[in-house]
C-alpha positions in Angstrom: 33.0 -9.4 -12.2 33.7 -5.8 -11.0 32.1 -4.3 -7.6 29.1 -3.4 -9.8 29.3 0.2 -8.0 25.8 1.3 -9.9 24.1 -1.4 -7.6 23.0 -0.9 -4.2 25.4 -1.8 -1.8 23.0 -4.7 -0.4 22.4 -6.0 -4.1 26.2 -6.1 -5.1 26.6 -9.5 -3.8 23.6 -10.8 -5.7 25.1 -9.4 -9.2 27.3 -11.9 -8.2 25.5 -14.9 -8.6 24.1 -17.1 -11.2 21.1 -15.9 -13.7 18.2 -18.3 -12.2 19.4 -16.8 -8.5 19.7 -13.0 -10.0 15.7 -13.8 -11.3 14.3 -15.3 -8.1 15.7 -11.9 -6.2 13.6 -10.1 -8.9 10.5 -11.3 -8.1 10.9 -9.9 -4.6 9.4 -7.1 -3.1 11.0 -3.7 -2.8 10.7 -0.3 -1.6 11.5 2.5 -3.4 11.4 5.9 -1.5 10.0 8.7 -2.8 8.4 12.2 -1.9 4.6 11.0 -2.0 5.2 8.1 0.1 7.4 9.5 2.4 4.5 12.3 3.1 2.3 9.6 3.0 4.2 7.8 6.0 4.4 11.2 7.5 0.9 11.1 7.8 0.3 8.0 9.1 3.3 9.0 11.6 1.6 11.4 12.8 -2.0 9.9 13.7 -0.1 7.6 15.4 0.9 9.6 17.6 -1.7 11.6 18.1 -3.4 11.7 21.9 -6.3 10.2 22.2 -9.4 12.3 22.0 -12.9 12.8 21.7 -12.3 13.5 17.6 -9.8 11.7 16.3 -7.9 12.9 13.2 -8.3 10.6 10.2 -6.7 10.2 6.1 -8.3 8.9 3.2 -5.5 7.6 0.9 -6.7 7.5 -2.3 -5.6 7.1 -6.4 -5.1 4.3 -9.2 -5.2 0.6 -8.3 -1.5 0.4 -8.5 -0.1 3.3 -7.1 1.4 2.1 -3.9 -1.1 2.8 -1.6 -1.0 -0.5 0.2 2.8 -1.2 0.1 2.7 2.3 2.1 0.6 1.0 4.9 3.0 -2.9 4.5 6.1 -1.0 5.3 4.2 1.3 7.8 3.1 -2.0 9.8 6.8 -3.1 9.9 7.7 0.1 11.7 5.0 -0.6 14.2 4.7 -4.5 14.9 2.1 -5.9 17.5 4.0 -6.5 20.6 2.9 -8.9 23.5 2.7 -7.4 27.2 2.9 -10.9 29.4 1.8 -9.1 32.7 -1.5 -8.7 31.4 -1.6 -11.6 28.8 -2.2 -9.1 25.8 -1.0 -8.6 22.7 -0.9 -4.7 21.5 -1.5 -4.0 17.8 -0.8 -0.3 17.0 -2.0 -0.3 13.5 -4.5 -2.9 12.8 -5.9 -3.7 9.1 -8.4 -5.1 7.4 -10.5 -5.0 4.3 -13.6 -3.5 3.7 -16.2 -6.4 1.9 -16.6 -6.3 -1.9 -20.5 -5.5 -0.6 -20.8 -2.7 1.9 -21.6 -4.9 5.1 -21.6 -4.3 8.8 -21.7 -7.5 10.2 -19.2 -8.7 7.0 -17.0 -5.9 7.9 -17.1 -6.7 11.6 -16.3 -10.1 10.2 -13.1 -9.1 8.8 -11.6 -7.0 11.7 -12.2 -10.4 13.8 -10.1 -12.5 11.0 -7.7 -9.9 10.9 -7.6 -10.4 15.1 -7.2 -13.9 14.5 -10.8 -14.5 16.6 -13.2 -17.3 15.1 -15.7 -15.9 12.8 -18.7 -17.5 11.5 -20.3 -15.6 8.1 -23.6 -16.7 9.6 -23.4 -14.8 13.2 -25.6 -12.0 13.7 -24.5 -8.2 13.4 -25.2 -7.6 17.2 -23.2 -11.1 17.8 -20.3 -10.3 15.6 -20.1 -6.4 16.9 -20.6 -7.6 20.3 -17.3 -10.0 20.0 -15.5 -7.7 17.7 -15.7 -4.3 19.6 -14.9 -6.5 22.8 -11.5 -7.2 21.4 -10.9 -3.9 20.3 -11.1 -2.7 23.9 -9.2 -4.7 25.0 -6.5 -4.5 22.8 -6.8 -0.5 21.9 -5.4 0.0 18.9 -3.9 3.1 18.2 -4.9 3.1 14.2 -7.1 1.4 12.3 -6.3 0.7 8.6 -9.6 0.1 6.1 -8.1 -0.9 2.6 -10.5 -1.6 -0.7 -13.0 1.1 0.6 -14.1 2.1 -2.8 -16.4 -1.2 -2.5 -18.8 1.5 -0.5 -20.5 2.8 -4.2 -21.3 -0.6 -5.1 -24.4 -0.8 -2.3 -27.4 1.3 -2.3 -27.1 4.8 -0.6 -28.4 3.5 2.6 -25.6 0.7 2.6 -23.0 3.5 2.3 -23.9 5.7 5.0 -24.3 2.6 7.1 -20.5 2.0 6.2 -19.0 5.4 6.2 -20.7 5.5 10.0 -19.7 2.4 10.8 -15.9 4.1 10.2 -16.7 7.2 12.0 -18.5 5.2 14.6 -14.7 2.8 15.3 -12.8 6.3 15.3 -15.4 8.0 18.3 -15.7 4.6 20.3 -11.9 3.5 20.3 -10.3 6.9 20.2 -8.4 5.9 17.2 -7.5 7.2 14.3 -9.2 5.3 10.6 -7.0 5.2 7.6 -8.8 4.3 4.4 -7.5 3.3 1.1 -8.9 3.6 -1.8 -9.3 5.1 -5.4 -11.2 8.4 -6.8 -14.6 6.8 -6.3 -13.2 6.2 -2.5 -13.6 10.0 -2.1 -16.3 10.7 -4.3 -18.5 8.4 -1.8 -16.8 9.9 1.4 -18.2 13.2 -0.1 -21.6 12.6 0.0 -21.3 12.8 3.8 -20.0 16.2 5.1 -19.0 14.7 8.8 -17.2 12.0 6.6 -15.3 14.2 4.4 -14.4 16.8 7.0 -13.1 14.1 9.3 -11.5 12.0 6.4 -8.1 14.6 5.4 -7.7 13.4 1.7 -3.9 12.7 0.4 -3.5 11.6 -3.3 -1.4 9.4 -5.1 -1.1 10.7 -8.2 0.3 9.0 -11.8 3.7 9.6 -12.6 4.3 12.4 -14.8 7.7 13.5 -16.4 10.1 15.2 -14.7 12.6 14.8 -11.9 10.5 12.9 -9.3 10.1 10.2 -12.1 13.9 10.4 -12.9 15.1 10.0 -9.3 12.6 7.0 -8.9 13.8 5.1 -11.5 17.4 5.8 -10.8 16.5 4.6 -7.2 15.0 1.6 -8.8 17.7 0.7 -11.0 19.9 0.5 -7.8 17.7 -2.3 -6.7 17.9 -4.7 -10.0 20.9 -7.2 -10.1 22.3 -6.3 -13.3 25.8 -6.1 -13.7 25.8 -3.4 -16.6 24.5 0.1 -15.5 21.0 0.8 -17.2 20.8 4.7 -16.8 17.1 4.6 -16.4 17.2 7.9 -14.8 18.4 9.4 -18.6 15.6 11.7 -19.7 14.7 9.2 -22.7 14.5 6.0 -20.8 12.5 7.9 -18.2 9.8 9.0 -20.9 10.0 5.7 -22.4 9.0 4.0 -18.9 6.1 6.6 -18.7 4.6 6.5 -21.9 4.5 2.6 -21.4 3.0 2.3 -17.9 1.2 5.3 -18.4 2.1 6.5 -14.9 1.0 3.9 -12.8 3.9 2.5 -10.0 2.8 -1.2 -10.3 3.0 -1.2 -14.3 6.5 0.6 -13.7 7.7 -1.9 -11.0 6.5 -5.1 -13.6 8.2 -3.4 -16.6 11.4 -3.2 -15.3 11.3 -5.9 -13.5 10.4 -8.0 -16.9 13.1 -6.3 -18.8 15.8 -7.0 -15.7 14.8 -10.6 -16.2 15.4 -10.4 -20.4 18.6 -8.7 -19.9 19.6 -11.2 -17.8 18.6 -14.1 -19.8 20.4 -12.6 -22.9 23.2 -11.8 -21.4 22.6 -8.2 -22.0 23.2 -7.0 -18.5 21.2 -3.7 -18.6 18.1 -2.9 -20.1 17.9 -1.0 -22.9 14.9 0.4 -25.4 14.3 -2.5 -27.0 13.8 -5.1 -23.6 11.6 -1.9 -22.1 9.2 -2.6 -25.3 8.7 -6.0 -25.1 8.0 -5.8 -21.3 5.4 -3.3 -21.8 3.6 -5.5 -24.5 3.7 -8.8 -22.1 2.1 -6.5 -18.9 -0.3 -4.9 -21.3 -1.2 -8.7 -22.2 
């Protein structure tokens, strides 16, 4: 078989094993590192551990659905799992996360922090009851971040609705002396912008799409590592790297299903390495 030295050292053992095994790893997560989302956990590193203070520092991460932004925050929450103090009888969650509500909602979104907590919510409760329970927890638990995913949501209520939400996130940064993380895409901003305390409290960071050029090269190189073939690929080559591009026009997620879909055809032809041809047909069944 070789010691498939292209492969990452964790992944040679799986190039060892049988086609149906080699897919199933496929359809795993991964992490790939690169320089946007190692700034990006920069950031978050660094509210972390900010003291707490009257004004809290906070990020908006925003660009395409598909861009990363929430794999980011997964991995960042793996750095910084709750932990359980038994003195006390408390559990500590550093970075807490939640959704925002397709609808911009208070009580909704109060809603959600308490299913994130685990506490027994009722859709039905009343804002003051559902605050009341929610910001009770909170304070008792302190978290050091908060992490609001999906906030884009805010431009689909009335202009009311949205400054009742974006002060509803200003409002959890002042009262907890935490920092607020939210994710989101270009309309994300463009609603943060229409309040000046939002926007100059809310530090923007973009994820931009892929363009061509090294950045792109070294990601797909670093991906390649990652894919159980036992044939090297050279995905990092200039053409293949343009190729990847022109067909997932940029985004990560189309790149990661691409490759992933051609892994899986080179496997089950017994190609071992994907090629021009298996990057094609990939792109035409994610399009699909």
């Amino acid at each position: 078989m070789g010691e498939f030295r292209h492969l990452h050292e964790s992944v040679r053992p799986i190039a060892e094993l049988g086609a149906e095994e080699r897919i199933a790893h496929l359809r795993h997560d991964r992490w790939i590192d690169h320089p946007l989302a190692s700034q990006a956990l920069q950031r978050l590193e660094l509210l972390l551990t900010t003291p707490r203070r009257t004004r809290m520092p906070c990020l908006l991460i925003y660009g395409d659905s598909g861009m990363g932004k929430t794999m980011i925050v997964e991995k960042f929450k793996r750095a910084h799992r709750p932990f359980f103090e038994p003195q006390r009888g408390i559990e500590h969650i550093d970075v807490l996360a939640v959704q925002m509500p397709p609808v911009p909602s208070q009580s909704r979104f109060y809603g959600q922090i308490l299913q994130a907590l685990g506490a027994p919510y009722r859709p039905s409760d009343r804002l003051f009851a559902v605050e009341t329970v929610a910001m009770g927890i909170l304070n008792e638990i302190r978290p050091r971040m908060i992490v609001v995913d999906e906030v884009h949501p805010l431009l689909a209520g009335t202009a009311r609705d949205q400054r009742a939400a974006l002060n509803q996130l200003k409002f959890l940064a002042n009262a907890l002396q935490c920092s607020v993380v939210a994710l989101g895409t270009q309309d994300a901003r463009t609603a943060m912008q229409t309040d000046p305390q939002i926007s100059s409290r809310f530090r923007p960071l973009e994820l931009p799409r892929w363009r061509e050029g090294e950045s792109l090269q070294r990601f797909l190189a670093a991906f390649e590592r990652l894919l159980p073939l036992r044939q090297p690929s050279r995905l990092g080559d200039r053409a293949l790297a343009r190729a990847v591009l022109d067909r997932s026009g940029g985004i990560t997620g189309n790149v990661a299903e691409i490759l992933v879909q051609s892994a899986e055809a080179a496997i089950r032809r017994g190609r071992e390495h994907i090629d021009l041809e298996l990057l094609e047909e990939a792109a035409q069944l994610a399009i699909a």
